[in-house]
C-alpha positions in Angstrom: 84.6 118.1 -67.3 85.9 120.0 -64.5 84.4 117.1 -61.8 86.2 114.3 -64.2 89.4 116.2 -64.1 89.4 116.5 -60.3 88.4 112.7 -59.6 91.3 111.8 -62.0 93.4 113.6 -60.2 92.6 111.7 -57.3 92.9 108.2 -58.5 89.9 107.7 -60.3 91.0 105.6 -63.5 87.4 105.3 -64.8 87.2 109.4 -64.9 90.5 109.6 -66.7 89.5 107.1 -69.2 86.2 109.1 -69.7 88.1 112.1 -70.3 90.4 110.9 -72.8 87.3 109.4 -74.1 85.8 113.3 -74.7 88.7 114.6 -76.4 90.0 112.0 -78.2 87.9 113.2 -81.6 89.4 116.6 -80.8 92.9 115.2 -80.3 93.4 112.7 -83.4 92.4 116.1 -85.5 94.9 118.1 -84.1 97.4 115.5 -84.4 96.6 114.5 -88.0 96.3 118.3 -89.4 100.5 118.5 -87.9 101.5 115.2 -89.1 99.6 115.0 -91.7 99.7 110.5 -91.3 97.3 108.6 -88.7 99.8 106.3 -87.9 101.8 108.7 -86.1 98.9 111.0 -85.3 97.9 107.4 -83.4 101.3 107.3 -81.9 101.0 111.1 -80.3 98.0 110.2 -79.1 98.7 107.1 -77.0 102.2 109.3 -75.7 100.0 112.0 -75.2 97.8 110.3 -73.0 100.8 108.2 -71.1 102.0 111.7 -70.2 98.8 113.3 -69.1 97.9 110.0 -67.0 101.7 110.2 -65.7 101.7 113.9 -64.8 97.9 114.6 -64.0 99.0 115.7 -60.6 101.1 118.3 -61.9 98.1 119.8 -63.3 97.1 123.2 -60.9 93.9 124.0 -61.9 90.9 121.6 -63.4 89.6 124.3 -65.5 92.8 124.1 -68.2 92.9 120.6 -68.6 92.1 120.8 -72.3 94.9 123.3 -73.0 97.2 121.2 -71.1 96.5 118.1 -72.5 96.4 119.7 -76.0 99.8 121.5 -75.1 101.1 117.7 -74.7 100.2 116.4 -77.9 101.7 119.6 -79.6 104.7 118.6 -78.4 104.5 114.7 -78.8 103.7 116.0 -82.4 106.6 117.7 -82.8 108.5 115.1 -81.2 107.8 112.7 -84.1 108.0 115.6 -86.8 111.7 116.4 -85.5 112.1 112.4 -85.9 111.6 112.1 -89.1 113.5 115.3 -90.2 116.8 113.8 -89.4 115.3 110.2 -91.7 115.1 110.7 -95.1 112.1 109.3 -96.3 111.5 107.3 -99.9 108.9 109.7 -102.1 105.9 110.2 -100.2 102.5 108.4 -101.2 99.3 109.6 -99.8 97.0 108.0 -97.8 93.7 106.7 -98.8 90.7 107.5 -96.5 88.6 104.1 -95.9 85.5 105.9 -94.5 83.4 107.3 -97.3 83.8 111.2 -97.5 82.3 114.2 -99.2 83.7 116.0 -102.0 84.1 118.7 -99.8 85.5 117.4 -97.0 88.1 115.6 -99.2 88.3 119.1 -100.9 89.2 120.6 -97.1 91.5 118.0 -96.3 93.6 118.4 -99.4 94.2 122.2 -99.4 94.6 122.1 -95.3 97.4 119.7 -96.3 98.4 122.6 -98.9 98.5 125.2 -96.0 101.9 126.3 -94.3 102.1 124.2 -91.0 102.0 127.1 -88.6 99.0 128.2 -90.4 97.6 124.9 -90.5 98.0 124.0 -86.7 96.5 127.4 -85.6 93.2 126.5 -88.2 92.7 123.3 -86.4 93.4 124.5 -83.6 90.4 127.7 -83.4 88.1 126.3 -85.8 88.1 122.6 -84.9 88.8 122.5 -81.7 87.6 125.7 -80.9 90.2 127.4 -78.6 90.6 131.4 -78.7 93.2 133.0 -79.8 94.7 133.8 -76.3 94.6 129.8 -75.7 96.1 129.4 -79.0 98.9 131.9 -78.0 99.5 129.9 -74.4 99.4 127.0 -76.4 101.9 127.8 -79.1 104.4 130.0 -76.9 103.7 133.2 -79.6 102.0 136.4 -79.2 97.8 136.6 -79.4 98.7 138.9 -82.1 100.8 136.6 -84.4 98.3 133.8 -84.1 95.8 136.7 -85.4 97.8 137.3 -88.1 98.9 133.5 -89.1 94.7 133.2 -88.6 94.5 135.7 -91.6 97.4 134.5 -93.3 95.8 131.0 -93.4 92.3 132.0 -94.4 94.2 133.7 -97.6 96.3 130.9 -98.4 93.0 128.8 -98.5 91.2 131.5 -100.4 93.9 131.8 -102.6 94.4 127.5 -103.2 90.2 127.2 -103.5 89.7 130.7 -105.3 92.8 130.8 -106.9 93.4 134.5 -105.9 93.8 136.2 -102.7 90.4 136.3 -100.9 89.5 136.0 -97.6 87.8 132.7 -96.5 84.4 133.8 -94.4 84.9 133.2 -91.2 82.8 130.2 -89.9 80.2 130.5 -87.0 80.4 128.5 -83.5 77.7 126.3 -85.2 79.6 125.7 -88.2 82.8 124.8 -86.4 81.5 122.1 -84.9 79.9 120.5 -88.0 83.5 120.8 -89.3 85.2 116.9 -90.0 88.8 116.6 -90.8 
C-alpha cells in the first residue's frame, strides 16, 4: 500500500483509485456504525475521498495513509451528524437491509446501533478496521487510556444488551475480526 500511496502522490490517478478501491469496505463500515444511514455514510465517503485526492500532498509520510484518510471521514461524519442536529427530523424509520443477512449479524447490527456513539465508533474502529488503541487515540484526539476504557465500556454495554447483565464480551482474535461484517 505504501508504493500506491507514493505513486498517488505523484500524479498517478490509477493508484489513487486502487487505494480507495482497498479501503472503501473498511470506510463505508466506519461511516455507517457513526451515522448509522448509508445514504449519508455514501455521502462521507465520496467527501472523504474528494479531500484525500485534494490534499494527498499534504500527506508526510506513506506509512499513515489509512489513519489519515480514516481521520477524514471521522470528520466528514461528523460534519453531517452536526447537520442534522440543528434539522429536526420526522420520527425515525429504520432501514431495511436488501442483501440477505444472518441472524447474527442482524443481531450485531442492532445492538451496535444500541451502543453509546463514542463507544460504538471506537468498536468499529479496533475490531473492524483493526487499528490499535494508540491509532485510535491519534485518531479521535483522546488519551490511549480513555479509548481503553470506552473499549471496556462498550464490550459491557453489549454484554449487558445481548446478556442482559453486565458481562464482559470475549474479546475477539485477529482472525475473527476480519470475518466480522457490519
Amino acid at each position: 500500500m505504501k508504493y500506491l500511496v507514493k505513486q498517488a502522490i505523484k500524479g498517478d490517478a490509477d493508484a489513487f483509485l486502487e487505494l480507495m478501491e482497498q479501503n472503501s469496505l473498511n470506510m463505508y463500515k466506519v461511516a455507517r456504525a457513526i451515522l448509522q444511514n448509508d445514504e449519508d455514510a455514501a455521502d462521507a465517503i465520496q467527501d472523504t475521498i474528494l479531500t484525500c485526492f485534494e490534499k494527498l500532498d499534504t500527506l508526510k509520510k506513506p506509512e499513515y495513509f489509512k489513519t489519515w484518510m480514516t481521520r477524514i471521514l471521522i470528520n466528514e461524519c461528523n460534519k453531517i451528524l452536526r447537520h442534522y442536529r440543528h434539522i429536526k427530523m420526522p420520527e425515525f424509520i429504520p432501514e431495511q437491509s436488501i442483501r440477505d443477512s444472518s441472524i447474527a449479524e442482524i443481531e450485531f447490527k442492532q445492538m451496535l446501533e444500541l451502543v453509546d456513539e463514542k463507544y460504538r465508533v471506537v468498536l468499529v474502529l479496533y475490531y473492524v478496521y483493526g487499528f490499535k488503541l494508540q491509532d485510535i487515540s491519534e485518531l479521535l484526539g483522546i488519551n490511549e487510556n480513555t479509548v481503553k476504557t470506552r473499549l471496556v465500556r462498550a464490550r459491557n454495554q453489549l454484554g449487558e444488551l445481548y446478556f442482559g447483565h453486565s458481562q464482559s464480551v470475549k474479546r475477539c482474535t485477529a482472525g475473527e475480526k476480519e470475518g466480522m461484517i457490519l
